[in-house]
C-alpha positions in Angstrom: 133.6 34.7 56.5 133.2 38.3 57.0 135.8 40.8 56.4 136.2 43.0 59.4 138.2 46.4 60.5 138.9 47.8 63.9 137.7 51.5 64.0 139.8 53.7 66.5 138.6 57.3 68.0 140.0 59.2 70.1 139.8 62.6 71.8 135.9 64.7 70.9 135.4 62.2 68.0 135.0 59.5 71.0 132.8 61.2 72.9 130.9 62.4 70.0 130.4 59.0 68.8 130.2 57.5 72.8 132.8 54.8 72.1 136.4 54.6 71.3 137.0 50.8 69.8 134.6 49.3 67.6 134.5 46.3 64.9 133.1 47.0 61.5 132.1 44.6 58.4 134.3 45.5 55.3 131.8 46.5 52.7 131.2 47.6 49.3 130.2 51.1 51.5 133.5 51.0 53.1 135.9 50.3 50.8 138.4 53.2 51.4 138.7 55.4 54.6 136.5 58.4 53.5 133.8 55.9 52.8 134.1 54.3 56.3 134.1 58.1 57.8 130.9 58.7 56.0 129.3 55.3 57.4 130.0 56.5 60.9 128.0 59.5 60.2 130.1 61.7 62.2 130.0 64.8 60.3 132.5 66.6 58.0 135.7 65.0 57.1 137.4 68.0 57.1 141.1 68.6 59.1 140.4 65.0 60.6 143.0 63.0 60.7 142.9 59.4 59.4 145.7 56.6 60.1 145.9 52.9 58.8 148.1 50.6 60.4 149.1 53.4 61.9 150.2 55.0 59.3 148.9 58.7 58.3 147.0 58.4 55.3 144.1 60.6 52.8 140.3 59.1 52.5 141.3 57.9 49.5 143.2 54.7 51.1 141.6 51.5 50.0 141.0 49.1 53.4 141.7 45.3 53.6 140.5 42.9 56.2 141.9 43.3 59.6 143.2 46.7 59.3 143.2 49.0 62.1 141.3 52.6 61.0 142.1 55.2 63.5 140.2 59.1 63.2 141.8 61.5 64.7 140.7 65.0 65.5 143.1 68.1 64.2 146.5 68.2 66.4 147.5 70.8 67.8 150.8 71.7 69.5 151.8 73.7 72.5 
């Protein structure tokens, strides 16, 4: 059985990448969630935004089967 993740983008990272919900293998390349970033080949890591489960979280987060990765772009307020 395969470990999987479900990878969430939203905002200019979905329409850069051209979809917003996608399910990914849990690999020895995508152990943690700068890893996964730099699988999606999306360009620099840099003021995005990364949640797990959810929760708010640094590229350094080790990822377990069935978590939920979301990327989001910087905030901003108004």
């Amino acid at each position: 059985m395969i470990d999987v993740l479900q990878v969430l983008l939203f905002a200019s990272l979905r329409d850069r990448a051209g979809w917003s919900v996608r399910q990914m293998p849990l690999t020895a390349r995508t152990n943690t969630a700068g890893e996964l970033w730099a699988e999606l080949q999306l360009g620099s890591l840099l003021a995005i935004n990364i949640a797990v489960n959810q929760q708010l979280v640094g590229p350094e987060r080790v990822l377990c089967n069935g978590d939920e990765v979301a990327f989001l772009p910087p905030f901003t307020g108004g």
